[in-house]
DRENZA-875765 format. One record per atom (N, C-alpha, C, O): residue in three letters; x, y, z. Coordinates in steps of 0.05 Angstrom, whole numbers, plus 32768, in hexadecimal, padded with zeros to 4 digits. Layout:
BEGIN
alaXYZ;...
This chain:
BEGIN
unk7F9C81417F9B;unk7FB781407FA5;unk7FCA81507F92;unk7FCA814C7F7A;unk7FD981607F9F;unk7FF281677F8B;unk800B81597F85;unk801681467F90;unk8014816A7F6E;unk803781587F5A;unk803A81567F73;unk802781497F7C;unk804B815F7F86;unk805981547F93;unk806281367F9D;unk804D81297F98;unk806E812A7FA4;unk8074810A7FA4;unk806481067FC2;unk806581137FD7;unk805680ED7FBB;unk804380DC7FD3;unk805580D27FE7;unk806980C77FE1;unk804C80D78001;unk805580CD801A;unk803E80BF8029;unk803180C8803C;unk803D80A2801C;unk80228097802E;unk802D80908048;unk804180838044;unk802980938060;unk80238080807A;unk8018806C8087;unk800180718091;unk801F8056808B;unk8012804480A4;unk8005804D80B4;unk8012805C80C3;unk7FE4804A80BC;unk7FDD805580D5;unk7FCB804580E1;unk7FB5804180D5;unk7FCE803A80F7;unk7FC080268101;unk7FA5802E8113;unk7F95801C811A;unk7FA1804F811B;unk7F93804F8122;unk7F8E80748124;unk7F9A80818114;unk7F8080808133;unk7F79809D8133;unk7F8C80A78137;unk7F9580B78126;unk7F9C80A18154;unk7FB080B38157;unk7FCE80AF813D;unk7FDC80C18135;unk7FD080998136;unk7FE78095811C;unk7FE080A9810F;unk7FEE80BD810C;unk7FC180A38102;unk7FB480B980EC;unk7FBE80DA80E8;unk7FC880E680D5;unk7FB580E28108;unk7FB780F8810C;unk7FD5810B810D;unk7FDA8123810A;unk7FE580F48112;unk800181028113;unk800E80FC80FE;unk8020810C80F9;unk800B80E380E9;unk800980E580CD;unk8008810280BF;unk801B811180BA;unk7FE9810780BB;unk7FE5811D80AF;unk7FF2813880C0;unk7FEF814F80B9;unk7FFA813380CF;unk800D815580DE;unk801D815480D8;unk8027816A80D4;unk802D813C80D2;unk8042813580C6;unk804B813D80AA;unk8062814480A5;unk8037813B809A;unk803681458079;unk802C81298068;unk802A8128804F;unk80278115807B;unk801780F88061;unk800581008054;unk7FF08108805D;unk800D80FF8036;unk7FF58107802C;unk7FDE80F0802B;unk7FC680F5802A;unk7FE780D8802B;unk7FD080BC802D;unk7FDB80A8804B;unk7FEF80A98059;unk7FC58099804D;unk7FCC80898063;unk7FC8806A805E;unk7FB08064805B;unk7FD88054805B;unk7FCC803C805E;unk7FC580318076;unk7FD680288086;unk7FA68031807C;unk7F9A801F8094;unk7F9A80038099;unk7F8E7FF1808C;unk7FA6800280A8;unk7FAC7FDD80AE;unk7FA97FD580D4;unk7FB17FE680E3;unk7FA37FC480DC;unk7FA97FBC80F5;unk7FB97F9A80F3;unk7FB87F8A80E1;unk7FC57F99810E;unk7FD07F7E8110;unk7FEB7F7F80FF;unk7FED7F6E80EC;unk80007F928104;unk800E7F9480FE;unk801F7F7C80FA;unk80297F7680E4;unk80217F6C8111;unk80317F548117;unk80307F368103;unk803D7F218104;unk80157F4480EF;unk80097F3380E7;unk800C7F4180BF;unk80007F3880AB;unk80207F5880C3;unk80297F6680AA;unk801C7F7680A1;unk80237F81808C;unk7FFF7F8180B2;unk7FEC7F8F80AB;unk7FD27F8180A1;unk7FD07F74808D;unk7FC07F8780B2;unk7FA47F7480A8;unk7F867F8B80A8;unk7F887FA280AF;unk7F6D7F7D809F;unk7F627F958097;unk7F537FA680AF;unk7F4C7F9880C2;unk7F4F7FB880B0;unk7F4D7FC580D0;unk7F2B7FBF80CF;unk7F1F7FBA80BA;unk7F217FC180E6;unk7EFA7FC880E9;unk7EF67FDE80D7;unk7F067FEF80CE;unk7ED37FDA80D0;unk7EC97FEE80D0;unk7EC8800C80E6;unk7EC5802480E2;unk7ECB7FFB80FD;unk7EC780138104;unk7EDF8024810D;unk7EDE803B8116;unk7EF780128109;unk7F128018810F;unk7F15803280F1;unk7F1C804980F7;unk7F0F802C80D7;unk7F0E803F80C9;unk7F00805480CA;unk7F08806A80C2;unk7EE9804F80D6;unk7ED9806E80D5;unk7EE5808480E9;unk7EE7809C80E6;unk7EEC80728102;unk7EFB8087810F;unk7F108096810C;unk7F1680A9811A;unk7F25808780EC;unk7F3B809480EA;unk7F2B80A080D0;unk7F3E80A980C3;unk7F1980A480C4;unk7F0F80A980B6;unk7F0480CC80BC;unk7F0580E080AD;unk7EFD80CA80D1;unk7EEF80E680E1;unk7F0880F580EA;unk7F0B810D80E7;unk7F1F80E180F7;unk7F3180F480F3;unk7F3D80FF80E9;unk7F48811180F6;unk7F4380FC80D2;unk7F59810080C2;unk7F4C811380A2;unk7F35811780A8;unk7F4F811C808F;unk7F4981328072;unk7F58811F8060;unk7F4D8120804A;unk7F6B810F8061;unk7F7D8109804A;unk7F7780F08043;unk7F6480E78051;unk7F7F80E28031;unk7F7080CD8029;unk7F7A80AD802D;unk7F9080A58025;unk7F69809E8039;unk7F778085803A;unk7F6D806D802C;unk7F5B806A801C;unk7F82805C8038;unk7F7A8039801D;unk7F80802C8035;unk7F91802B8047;unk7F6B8021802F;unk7F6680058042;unk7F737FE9803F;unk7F767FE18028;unk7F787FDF804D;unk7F897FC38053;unk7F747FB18049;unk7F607FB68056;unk7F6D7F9D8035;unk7F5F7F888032;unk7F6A7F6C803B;unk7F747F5F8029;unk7F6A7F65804B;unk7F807F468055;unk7F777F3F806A;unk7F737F50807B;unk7F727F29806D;unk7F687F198085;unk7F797F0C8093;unk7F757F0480A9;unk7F947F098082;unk7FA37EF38093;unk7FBE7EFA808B;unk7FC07F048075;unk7FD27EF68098;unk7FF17EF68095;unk7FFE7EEF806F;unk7FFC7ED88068;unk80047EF98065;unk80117EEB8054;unk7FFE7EFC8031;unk7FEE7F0E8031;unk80077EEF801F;unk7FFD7EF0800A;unk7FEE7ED97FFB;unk7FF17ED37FE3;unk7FE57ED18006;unk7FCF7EB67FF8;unk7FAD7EC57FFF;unk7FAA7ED18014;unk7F9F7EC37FF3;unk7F837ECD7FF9;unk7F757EB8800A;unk7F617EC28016;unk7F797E9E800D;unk7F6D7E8A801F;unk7F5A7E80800C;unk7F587E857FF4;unk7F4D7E718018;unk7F327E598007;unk7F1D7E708006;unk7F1C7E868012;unk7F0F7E647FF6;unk7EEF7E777FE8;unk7EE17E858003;unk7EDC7E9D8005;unk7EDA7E6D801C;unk7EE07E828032;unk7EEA7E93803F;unk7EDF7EA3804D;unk7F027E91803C;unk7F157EB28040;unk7F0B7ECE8032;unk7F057EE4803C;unk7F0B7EC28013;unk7F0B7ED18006;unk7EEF7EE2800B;unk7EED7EFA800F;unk7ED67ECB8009;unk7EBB7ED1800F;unk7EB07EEC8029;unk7E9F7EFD802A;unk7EC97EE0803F;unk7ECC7EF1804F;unk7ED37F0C8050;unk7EC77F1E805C;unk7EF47F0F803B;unk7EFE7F23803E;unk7EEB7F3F802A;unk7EEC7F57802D;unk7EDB7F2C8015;unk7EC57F388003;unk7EB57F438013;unk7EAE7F59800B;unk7EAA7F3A802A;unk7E997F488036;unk7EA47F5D8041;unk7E9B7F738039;unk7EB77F5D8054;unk7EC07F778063;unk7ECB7F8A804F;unk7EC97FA28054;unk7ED87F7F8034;unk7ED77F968027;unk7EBC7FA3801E;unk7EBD7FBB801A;unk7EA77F99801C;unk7E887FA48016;unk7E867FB7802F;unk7E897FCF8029;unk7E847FB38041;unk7E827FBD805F;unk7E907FD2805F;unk7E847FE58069;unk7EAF7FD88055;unk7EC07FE7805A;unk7EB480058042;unk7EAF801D8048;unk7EB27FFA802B;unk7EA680068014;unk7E8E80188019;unk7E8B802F8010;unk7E7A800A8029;unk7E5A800C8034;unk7E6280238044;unk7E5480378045;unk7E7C80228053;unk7E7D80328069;unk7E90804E8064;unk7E9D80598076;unk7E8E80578045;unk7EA58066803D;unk7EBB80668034;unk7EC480798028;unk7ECD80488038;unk7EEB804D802F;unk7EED804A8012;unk7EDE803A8006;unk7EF980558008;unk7EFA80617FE8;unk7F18805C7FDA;unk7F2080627FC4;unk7F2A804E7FF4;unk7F4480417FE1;unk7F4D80367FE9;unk7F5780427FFC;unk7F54801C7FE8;unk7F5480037FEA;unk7F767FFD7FE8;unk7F85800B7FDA;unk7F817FE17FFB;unk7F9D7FD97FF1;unk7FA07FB57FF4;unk7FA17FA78008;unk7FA27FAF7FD9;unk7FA47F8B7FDB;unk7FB37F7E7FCF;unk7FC47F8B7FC4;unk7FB37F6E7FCC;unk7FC97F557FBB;unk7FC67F3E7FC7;unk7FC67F3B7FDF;unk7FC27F277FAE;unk7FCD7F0C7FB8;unk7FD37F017F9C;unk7FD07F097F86;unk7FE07EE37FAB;unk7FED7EDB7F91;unk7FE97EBC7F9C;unk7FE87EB57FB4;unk7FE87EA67F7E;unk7FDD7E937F86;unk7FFB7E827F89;unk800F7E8B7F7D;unk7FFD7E6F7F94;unk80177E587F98;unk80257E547F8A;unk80357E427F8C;unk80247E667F72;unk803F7E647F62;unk80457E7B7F59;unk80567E7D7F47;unk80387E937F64;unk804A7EAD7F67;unk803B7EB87F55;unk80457ECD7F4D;unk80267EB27F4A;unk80137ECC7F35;unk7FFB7ED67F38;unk7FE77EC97F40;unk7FFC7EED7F30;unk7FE07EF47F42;unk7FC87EE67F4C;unk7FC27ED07F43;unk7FBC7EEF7F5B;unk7FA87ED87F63;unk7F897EEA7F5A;unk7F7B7EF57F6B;unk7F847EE97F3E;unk7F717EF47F35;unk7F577EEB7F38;unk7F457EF97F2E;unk7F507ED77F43;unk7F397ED37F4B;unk7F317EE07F63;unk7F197EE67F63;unk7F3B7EE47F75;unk7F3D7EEE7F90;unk7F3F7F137F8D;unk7F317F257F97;unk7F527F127F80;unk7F567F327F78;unk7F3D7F417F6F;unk7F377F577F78;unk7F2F7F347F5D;unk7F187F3A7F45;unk7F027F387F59;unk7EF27F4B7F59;unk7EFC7F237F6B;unk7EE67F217F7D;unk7EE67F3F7F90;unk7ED27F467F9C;unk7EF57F497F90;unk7EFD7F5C7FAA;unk7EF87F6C7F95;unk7EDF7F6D7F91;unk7F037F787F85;unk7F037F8D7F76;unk7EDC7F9B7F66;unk7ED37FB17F60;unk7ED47F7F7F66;unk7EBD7F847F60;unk7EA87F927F72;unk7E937F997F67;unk7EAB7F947F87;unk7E9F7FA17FB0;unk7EB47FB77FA7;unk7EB37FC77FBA;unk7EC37FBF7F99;unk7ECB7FDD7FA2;unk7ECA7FF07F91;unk7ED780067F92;unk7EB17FE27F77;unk7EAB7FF97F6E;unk7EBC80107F65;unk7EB980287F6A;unk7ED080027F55;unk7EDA801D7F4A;unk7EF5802C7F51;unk7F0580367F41;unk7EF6802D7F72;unk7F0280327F80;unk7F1F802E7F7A;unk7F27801D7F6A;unk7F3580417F8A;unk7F50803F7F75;unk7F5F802B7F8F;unk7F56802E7FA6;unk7F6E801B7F8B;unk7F7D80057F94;unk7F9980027F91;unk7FA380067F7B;unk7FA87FF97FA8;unk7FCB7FF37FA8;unk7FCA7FDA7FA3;unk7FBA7FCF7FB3;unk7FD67FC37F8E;unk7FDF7FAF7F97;unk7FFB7FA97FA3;unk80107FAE7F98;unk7FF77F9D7FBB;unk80107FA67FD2;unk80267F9A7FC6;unk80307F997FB0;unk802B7F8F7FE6;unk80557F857FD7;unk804D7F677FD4;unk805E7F567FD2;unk802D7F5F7FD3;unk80397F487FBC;unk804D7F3D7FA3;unk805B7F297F9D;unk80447F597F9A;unk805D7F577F7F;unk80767F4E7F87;unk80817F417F76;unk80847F527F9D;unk809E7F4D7FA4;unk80967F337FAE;unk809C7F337FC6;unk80927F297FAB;unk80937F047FAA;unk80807EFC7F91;unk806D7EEE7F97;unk80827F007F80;unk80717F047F69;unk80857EED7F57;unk80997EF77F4E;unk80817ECC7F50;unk80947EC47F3E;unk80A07ED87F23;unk80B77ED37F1D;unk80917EEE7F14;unk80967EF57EFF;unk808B7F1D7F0A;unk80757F277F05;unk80987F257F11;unk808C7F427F0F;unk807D7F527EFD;unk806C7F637F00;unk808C7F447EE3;unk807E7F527EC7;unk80667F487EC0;unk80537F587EBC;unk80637F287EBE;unk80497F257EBA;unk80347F267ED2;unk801C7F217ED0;unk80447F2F7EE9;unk802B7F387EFB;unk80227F4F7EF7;unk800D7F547F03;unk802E7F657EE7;unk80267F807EE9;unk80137F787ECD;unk7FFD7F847ECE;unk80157F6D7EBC;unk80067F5D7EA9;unk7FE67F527EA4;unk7FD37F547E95;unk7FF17F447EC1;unk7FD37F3A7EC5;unk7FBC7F477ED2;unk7FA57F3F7ED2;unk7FC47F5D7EDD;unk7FBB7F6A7EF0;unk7FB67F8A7EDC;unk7FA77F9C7EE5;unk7FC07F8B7ECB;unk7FC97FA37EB9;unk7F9D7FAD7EBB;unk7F967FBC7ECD;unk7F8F7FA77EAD;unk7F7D7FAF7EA5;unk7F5F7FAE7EBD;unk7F477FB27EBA;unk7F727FA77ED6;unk7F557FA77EEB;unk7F4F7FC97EE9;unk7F5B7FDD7EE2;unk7F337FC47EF5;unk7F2C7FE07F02;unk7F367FEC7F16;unk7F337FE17F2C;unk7F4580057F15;unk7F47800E7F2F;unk7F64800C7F3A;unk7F69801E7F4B;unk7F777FFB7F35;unk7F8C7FF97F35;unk7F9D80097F31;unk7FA3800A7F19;unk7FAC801C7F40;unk7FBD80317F3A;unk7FD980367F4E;unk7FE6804A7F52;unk7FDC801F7F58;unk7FEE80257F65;unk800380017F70;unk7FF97FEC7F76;unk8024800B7F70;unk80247FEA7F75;unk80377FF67F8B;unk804880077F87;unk80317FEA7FA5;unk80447FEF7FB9;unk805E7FD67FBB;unk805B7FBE7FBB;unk806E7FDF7FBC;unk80867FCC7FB2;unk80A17FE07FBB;unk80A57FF87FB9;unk80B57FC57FC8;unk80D07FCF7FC8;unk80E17FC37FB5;unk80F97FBE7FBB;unk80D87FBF7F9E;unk80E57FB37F89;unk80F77F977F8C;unk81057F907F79;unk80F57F877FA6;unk80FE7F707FB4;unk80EF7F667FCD;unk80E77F757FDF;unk80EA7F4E7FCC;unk80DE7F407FE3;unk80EA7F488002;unk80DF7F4A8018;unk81077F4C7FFB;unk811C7F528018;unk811F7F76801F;unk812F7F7F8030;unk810E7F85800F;unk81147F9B800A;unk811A7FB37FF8;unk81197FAC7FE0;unk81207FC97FFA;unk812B7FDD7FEC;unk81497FDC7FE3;unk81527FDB7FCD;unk81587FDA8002;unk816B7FCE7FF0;unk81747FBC7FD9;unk81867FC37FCB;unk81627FA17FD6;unk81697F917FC0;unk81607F9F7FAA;unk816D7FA07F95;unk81487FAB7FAE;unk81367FAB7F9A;unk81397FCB7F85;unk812E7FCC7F6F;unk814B7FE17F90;unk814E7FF17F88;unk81567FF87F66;unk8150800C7F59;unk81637FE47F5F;unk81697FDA7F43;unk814C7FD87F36;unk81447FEA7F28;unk813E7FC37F3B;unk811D7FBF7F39;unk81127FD87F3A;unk810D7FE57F26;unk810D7FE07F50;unk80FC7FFF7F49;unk810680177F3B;unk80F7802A7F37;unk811F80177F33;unk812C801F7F1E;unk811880147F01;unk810880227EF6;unk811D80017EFB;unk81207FF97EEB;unk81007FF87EDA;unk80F97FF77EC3;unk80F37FF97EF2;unk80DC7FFB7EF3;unk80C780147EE9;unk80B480157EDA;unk80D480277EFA;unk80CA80437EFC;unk80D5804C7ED1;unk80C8805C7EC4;unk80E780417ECA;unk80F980477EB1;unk80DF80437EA1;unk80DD80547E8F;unk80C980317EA3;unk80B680207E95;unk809B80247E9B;unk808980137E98;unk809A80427EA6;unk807C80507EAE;unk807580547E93;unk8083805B7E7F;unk805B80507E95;unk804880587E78;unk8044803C7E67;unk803280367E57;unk805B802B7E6E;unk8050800D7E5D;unk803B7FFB7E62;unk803080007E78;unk80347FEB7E57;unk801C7FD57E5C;unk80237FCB7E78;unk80397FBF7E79;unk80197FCC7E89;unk801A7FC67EA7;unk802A7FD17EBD;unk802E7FC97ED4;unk80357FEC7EAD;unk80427FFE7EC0;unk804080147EBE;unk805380247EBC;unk801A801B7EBD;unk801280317EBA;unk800D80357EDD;unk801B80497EE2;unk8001802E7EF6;unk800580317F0D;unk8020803F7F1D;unk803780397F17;unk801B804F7F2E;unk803080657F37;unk803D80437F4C;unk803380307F58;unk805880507F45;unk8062803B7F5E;unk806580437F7B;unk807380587F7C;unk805E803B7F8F;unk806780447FAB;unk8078802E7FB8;unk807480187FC1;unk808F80407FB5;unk80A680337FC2;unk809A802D7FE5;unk808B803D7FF2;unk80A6800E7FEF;unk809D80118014;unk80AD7FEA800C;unk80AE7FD87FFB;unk80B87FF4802D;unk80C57FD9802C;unk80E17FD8802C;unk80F07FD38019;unk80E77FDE804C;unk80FA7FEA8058;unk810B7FFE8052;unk812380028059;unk80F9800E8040;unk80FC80318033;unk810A803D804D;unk80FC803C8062;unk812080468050;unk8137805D805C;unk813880748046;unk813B8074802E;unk8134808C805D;unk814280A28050;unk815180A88038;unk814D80B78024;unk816880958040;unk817E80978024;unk81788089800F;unk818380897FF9;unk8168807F8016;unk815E80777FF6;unk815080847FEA;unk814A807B7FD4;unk814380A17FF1;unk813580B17FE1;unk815280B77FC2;unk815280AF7FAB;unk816280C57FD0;unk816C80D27FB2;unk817380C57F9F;unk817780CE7F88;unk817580A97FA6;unk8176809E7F85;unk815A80977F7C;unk815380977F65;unk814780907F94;unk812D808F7F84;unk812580A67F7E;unk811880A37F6A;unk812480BC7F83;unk811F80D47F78;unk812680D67F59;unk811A80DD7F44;unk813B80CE7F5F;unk815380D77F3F;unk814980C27F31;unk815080C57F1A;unk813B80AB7F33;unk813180A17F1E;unk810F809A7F1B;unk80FF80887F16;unk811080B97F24;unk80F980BE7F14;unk80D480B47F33;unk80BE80BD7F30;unk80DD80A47F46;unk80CD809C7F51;unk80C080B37F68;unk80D080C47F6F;unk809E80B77F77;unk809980BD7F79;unk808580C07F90;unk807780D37F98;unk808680A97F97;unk807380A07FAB;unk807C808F7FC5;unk807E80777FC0;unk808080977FDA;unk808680817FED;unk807B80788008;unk806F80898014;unk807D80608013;unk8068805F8026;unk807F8052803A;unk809080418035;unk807980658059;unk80818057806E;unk806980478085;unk805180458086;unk8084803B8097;unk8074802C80AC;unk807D803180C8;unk8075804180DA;unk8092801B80C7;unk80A0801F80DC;unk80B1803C80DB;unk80B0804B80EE;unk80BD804080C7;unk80CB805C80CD;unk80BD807780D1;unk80C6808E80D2;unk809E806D80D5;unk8091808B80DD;unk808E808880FF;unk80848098810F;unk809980718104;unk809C806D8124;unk80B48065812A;unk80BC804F8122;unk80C88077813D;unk80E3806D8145;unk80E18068815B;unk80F3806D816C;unk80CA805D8162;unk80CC80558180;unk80C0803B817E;unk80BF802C8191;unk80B880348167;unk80B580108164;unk80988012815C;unk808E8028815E;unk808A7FFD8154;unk806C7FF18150;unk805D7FFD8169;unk804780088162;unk80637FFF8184;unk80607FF58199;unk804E801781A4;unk803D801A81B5;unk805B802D818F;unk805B804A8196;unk804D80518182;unk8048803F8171;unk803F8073817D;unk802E80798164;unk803D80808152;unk8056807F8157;unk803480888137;unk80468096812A;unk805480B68130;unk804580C7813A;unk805E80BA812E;unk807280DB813A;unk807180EA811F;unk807D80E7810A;unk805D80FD8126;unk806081108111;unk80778120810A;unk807A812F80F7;unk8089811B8120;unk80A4812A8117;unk80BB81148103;unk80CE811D80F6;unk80B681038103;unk80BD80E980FA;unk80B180EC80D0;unk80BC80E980BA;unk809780F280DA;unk808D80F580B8;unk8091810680B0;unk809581048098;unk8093812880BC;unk80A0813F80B8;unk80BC813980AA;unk80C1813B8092;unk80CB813180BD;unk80E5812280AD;unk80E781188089;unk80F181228075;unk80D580FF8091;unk80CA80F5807B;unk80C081068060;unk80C6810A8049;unk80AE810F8073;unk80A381278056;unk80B5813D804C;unk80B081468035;unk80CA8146805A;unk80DC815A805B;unk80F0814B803F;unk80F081558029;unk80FD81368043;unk810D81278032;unk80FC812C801B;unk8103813A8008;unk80E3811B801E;unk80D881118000;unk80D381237FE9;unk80CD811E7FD2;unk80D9813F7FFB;unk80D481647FE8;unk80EA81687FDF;unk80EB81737FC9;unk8109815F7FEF;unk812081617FE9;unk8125816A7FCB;unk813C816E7FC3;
């Protein structure tokens, strides 16, 4: 991939994929069950966006609504389909959970991580419900594979959180904020130029690569947009 700043996409399926990448995404996060905040798609739902598409995607690890990993069966579960997903090609991965009092949930994390081999990984917007942000980037600092934290620097958003990813981005290169940040989480347009200006580089949409709702695909003229800004 080149300097240029990352524009990952939501794509729930071939046709998202495909108008994604016409669009200018350089990555895609695969998820289905939107309604459900994004959950992890089939095998065979990836291979097909897999054949379609050249650019590179991270897969959804989540079985269920929310940020808790579930009992040893959940987890047992979600271990397998990541094996399956792995077995079947996908090469970047996107997860997080955190246990009932807001800190990472490293047992769960570490079980998964170990099926992916290596493989480079987002931990999502858990962090924004994270009791302590710092010592979650902390605890999490030395896994394998970890290079990316998708985060709007607030549980409610970009708006709150803009200060946060400020403040954040200020503290690249330290003990647990060596990972590129990808801003996503109700990311608008106008919020590129101050994240630009401080320094940030990566951003991921969802709904705004569709202005016609969940309901419609993504509009490559929509990520055109998108990508057009993010060169600004």
């Amino acid at each position: 991939m080149s300097n240029r700043a990352v524009l990952e996409v939501i794509a729930l399926d071939e046709a998202d994929a495909v108008a994604a990448q016409a669009g200018g995404a350089d990555r895609l996060e695969l998820v289905t069950d939107m309604a459900a905040d994004g959950l992890t798609p089939s095998t065979t739902g990836f291979a097909a966006i897999r054949a379609a598409v050249d650019i590179p995607l991270r897969v959804m690890l989540r079985l269920t609504d929310g940020f808790a990993a579930g009992d040893a069966e959940h987890v047992a579960a979600l271990v397998d389909r990541a094996g399956e997903l792995r077995a079947a090609g996908a090469e970047e991965f996107v997860l997080g959970f955190l246990t009932p009092d807001g800190d990472a949930d490293l047992v769960a994390v570490e079980r998964l991580i170990a099926v992916l081999d290596g493989s480079p990984w987002t931990f999502h917007r858990a962090i924004d419900r994270a009791a302590d942000r710092d010592a979650l980037r902390k605890q999490l600092a030395d896994l394998p594979g970890l290079d990316t934290y998708l985060t709007a620097g607030a549980a409610t958003g970009v708006d709150d959180g803009l200060a946060t990813l400020k403040a954040e981005a200020a503290r690249a290169g330290e003990p647990g904020y060596e990972p590129q940040i990808l801003v996503g989480g109700g990311l608008r347009l106008d919020h590129l130029p101050a994240l630009r200006a401080a320094g940030l580089d990566a951003f991921h949409i969802g709904g705004a690569a569709r202005p016609d709702g969940w309901t419609h695909p993504v509009s490559s003229a929509a990520v055109r947009t998108w990508r057009e800004a993010v060169d600004a």
